[in-house]
N, CA, C and O of each residue as an XYZ file, in Angstrom:
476
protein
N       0.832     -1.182      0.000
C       0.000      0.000      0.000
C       0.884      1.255      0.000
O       1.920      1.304      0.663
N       0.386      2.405     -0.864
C       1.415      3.421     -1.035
C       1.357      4.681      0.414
O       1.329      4.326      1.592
N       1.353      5.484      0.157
C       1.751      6.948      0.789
C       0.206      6.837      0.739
O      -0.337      6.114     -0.097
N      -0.441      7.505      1.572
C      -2.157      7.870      1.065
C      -2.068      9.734      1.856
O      -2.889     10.519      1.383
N      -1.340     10.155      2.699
C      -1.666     11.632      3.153
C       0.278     11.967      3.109
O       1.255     11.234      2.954
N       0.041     13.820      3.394
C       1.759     13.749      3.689
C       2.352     13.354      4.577
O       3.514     12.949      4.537
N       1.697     13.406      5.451
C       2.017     13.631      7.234
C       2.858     11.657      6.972
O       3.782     11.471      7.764
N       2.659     10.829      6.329
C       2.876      9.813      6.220
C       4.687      9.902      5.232
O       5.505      8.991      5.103
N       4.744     10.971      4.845
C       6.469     11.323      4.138
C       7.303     11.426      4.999
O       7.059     12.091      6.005
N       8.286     10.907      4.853
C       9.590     11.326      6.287
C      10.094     12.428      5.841
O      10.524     13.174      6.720
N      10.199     12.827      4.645
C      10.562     14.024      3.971
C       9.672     14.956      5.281
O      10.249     15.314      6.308
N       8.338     15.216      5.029
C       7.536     15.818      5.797
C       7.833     15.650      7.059
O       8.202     16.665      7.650
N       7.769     14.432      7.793
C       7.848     14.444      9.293
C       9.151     15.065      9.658
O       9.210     15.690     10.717
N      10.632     14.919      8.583
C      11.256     15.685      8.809
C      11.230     17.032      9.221
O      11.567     17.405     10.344
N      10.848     17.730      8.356
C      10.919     18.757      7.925
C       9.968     19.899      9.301
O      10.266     21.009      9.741
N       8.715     18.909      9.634
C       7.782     19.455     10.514
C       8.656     19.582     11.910
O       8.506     20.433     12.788
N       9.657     18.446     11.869
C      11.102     18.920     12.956
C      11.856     19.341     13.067
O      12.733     19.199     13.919
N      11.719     20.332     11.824
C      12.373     21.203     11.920
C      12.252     22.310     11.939
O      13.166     23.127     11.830
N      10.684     22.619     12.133
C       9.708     23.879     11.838
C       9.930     24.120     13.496
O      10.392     25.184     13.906
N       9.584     23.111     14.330
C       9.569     22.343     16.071
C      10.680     23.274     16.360
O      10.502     24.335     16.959
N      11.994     22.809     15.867
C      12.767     23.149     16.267
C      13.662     25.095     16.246
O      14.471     25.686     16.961
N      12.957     25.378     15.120
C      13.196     27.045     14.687
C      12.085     27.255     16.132
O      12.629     27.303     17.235
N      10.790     27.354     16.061
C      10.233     27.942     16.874
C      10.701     27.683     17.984
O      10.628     28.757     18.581
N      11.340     26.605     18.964
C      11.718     26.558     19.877
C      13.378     27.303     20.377
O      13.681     27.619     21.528
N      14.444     27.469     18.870
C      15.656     28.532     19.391
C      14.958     29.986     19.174
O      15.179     30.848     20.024
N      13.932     30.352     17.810
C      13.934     31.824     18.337
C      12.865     32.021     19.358
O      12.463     33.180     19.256
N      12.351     31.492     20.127
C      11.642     31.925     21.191
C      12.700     32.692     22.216
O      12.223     33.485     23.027
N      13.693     32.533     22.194
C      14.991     32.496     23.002
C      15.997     34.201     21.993
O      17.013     34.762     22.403
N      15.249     34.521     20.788
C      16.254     35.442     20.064
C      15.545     36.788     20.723
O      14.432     36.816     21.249
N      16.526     37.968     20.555
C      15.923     38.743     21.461
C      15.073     39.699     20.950
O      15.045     39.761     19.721
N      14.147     40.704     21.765
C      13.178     40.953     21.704
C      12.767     41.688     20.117
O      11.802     41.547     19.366
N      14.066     42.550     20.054
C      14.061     43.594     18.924
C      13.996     42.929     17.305
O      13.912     43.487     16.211
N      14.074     41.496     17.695
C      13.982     40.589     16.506
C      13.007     39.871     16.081
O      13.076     39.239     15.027
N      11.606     39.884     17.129
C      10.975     39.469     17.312
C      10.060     39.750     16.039
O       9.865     38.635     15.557
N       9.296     40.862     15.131
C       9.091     41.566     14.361
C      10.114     41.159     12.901
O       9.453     40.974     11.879
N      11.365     41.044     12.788
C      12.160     41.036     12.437
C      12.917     39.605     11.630
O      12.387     39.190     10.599
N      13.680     39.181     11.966
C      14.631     37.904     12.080
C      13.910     37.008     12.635
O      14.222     35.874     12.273
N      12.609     37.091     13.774
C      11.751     35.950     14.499
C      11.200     35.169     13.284
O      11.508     34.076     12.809
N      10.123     36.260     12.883
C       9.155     36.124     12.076
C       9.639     35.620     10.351
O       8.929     34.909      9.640
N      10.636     36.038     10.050
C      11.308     35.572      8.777
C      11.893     34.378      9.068
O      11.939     33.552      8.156
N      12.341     34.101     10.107
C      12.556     32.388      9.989
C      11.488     31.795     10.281
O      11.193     30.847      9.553
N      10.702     32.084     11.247
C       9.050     31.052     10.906
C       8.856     31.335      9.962
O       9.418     30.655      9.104
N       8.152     32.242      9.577
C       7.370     31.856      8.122
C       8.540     30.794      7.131
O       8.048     29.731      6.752
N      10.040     31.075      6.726
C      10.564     30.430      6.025
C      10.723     28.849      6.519
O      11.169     28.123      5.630
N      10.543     28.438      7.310
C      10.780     27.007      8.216
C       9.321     26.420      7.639
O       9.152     25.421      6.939
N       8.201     27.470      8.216
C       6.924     26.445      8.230
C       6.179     26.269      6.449
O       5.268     25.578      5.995
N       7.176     27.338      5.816
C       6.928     27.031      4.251
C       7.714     25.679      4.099
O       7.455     25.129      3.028
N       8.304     25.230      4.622
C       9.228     23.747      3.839
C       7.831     22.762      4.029
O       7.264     22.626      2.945
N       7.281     22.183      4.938
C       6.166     21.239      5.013
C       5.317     21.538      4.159
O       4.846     20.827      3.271
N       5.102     22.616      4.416
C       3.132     23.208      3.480
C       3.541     23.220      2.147
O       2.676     22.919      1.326
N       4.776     23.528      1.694
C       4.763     23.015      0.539
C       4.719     21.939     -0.258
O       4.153     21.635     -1.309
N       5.968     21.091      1.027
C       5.633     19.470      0.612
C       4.568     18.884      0.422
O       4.366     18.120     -0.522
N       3.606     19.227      1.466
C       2.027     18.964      1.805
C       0.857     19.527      0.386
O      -0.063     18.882     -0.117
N       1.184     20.479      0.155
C       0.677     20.974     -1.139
C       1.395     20.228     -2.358
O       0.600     19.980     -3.265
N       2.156     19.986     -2.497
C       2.460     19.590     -3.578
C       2.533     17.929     -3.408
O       3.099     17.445     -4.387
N       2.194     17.115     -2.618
C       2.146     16.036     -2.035
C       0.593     15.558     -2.880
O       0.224     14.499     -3.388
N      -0.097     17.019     -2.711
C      -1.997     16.864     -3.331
C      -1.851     16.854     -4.568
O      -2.291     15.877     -5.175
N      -1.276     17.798     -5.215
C      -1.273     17.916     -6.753
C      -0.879     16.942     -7.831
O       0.025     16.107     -7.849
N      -1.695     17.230     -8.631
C      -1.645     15.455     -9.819
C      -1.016     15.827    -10.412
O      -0.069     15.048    -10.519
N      -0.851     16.965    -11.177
C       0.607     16.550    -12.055
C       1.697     17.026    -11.543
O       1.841     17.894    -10.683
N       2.949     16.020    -12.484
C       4.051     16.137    -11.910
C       5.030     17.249    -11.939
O       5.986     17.323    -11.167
N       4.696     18.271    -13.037
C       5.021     19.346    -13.087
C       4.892     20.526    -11.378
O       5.674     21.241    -10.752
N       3.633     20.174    -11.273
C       2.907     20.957    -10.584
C       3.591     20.232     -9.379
O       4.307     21.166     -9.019
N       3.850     19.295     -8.569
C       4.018     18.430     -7.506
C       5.899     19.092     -7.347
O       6.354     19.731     -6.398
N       6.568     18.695     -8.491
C       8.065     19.410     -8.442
C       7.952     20.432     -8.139
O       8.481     20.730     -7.068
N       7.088     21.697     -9.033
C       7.228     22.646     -8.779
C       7.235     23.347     -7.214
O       7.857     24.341     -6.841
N       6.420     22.564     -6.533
C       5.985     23.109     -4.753
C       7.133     22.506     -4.425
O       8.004     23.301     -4.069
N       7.449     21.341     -4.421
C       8.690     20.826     -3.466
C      10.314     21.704     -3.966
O      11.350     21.917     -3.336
N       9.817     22.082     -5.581
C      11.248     23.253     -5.906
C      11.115     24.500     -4.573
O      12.046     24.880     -3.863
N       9.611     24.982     -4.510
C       9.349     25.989     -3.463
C       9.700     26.023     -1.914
O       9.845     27.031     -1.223
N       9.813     24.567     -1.488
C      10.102     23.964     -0.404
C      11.732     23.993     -0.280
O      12.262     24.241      0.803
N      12.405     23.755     -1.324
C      13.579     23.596     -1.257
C      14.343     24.930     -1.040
O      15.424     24.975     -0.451
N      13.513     26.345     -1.713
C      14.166     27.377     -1.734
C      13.642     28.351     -0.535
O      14.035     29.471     -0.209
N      12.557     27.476      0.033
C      12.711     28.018      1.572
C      13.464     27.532      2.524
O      13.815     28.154      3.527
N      13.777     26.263      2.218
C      15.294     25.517      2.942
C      15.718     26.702      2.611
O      14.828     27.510      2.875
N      16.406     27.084      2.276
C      17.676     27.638      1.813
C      17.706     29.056      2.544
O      18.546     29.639      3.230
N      16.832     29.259      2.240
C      16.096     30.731      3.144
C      16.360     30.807      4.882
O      16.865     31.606      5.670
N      15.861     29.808      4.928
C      16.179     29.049      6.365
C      17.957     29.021      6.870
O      18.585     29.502      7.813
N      18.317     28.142      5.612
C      19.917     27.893      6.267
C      20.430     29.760      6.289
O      21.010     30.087      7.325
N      20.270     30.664      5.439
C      20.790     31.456      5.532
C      20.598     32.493      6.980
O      21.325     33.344      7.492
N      19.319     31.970      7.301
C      19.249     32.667      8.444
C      19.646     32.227     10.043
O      19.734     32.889     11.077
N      19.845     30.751      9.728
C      21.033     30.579     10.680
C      22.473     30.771     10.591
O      23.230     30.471     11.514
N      22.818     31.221      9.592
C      23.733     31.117      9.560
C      24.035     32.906      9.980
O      25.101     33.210     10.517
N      23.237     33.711      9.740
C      22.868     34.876     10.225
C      23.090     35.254     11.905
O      23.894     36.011     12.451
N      21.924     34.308     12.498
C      21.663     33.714     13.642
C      23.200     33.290     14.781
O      23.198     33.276     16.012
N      24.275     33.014     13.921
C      25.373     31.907     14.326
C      26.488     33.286     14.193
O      27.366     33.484     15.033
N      26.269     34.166     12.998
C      27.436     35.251     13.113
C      26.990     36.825     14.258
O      27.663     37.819     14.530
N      25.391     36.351     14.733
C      25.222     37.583     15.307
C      25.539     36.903     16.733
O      25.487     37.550     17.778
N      25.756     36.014     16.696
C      26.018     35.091     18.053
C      24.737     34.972     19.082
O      24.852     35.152     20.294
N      23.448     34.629     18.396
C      22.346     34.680     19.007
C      21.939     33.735     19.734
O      20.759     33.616     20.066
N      23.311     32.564     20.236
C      22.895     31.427     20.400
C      22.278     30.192     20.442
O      22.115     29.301     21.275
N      21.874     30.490     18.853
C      20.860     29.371     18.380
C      21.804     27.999     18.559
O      22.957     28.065     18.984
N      21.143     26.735     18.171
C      21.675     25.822     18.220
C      22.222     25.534     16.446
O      21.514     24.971     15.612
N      23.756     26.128     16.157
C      23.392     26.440     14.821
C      24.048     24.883     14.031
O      23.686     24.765     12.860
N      24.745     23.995     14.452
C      25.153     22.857     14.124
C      24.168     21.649     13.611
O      24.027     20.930     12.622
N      23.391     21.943     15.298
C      22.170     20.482     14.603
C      21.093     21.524     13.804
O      20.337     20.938     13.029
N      20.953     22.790     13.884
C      19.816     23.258     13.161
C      19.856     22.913     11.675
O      18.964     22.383     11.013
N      21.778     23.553     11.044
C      22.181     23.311      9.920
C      22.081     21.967      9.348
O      22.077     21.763      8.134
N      21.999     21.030     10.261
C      22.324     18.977     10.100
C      21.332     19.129      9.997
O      21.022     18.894      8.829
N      20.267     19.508     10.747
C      18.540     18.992     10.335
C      18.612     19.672      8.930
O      19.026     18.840      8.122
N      18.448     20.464      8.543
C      18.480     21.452      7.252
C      19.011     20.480      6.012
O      18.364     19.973      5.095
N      20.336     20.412      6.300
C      20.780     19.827      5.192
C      20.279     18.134      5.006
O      20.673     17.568      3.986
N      19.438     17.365      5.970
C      18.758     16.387      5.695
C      17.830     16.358      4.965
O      17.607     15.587      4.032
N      17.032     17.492      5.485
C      15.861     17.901      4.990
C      15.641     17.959      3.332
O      14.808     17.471      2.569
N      16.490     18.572      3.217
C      17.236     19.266      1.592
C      17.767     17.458      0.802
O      17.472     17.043     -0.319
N      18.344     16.963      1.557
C      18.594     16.110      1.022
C      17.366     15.373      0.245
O      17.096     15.219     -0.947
N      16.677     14.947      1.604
C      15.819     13.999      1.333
C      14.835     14.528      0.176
O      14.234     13.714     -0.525
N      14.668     16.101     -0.027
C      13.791     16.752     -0.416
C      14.175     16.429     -2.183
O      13.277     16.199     -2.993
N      15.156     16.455     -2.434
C      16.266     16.325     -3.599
C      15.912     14.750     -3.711
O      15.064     14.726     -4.602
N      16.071     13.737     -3.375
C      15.701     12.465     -3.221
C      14.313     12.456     -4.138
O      14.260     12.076     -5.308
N      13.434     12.854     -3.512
C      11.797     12.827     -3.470
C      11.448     13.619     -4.979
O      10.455     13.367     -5.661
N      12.254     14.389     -5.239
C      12.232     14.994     -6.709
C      12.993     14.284     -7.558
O      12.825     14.565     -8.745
N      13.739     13.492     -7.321
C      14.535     12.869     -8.673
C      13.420     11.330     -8.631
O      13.251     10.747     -9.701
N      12.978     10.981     -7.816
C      12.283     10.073     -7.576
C      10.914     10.019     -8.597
O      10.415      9.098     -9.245
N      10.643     11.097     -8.466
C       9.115     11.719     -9.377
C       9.901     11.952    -11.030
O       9.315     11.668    -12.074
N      11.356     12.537    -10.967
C      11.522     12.842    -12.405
C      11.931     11.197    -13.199
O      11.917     10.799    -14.364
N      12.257     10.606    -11.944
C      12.792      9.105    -12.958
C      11.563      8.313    -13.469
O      11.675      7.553    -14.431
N      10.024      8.554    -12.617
C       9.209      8.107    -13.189
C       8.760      8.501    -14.332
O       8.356      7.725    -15.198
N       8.782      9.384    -14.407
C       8.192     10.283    -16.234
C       8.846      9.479    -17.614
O       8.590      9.888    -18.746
């Protein structure tokens, strides 16, 4: 029996741990960032799932790459802002944040060549 929802992708369950995990170091970034650097890494974190998740629904395969391309370039969005995070010395956890990240990305890269070898 195949995949039937996303929440069932490790890609996804990944990724949703890593949404877990942004909201739980910037709760901790300080106040003046809150508005700022808070809010631009949530929104960029909790775009990696919803995209997967959206494009997880969509029937064609054009359309299905295309969201997980969207997913991938909010990874990226993400790593840059820890890495932001790591030179302002904000004490994020910037090692495993980056290791979750670059799994994420991996697997995400996986899950798209996977869909292009079927075509």
């Amino acid at each position: 029996m195949g995949i039937e929802c996303f929440e069932q992708l490790d890609v996804w369950q990944e990724s949703h741990q890593l949404v877990l995990l942004v909201y739980r170091d910037t709760g901790a970034l300080p106040m003046d960032e809150k508005l700022g650097l808070v809010s631009q890494m949530r929104r960029s974190a909790v775009s990696v799932p919803a995209n997967i998740a959206e494009g997880f629904k969509r029937r064609g395969t054009a359309d299905k790459i295309r969201f997980y391309n969207i997913a991938q370039a909010s990874l990226e969005e993400l790593r840059y802002y820890f890495i932001l995070c790591r030179d302002l010395e904000y004490g994020i956890a910037y090692d495993s944040s980056v290791e979750k990240a670059e799994r994420v990305g991996k697997m995400l890269n996986a899950l798209i060549k996977s869909i292009e070898r079927s075509l």
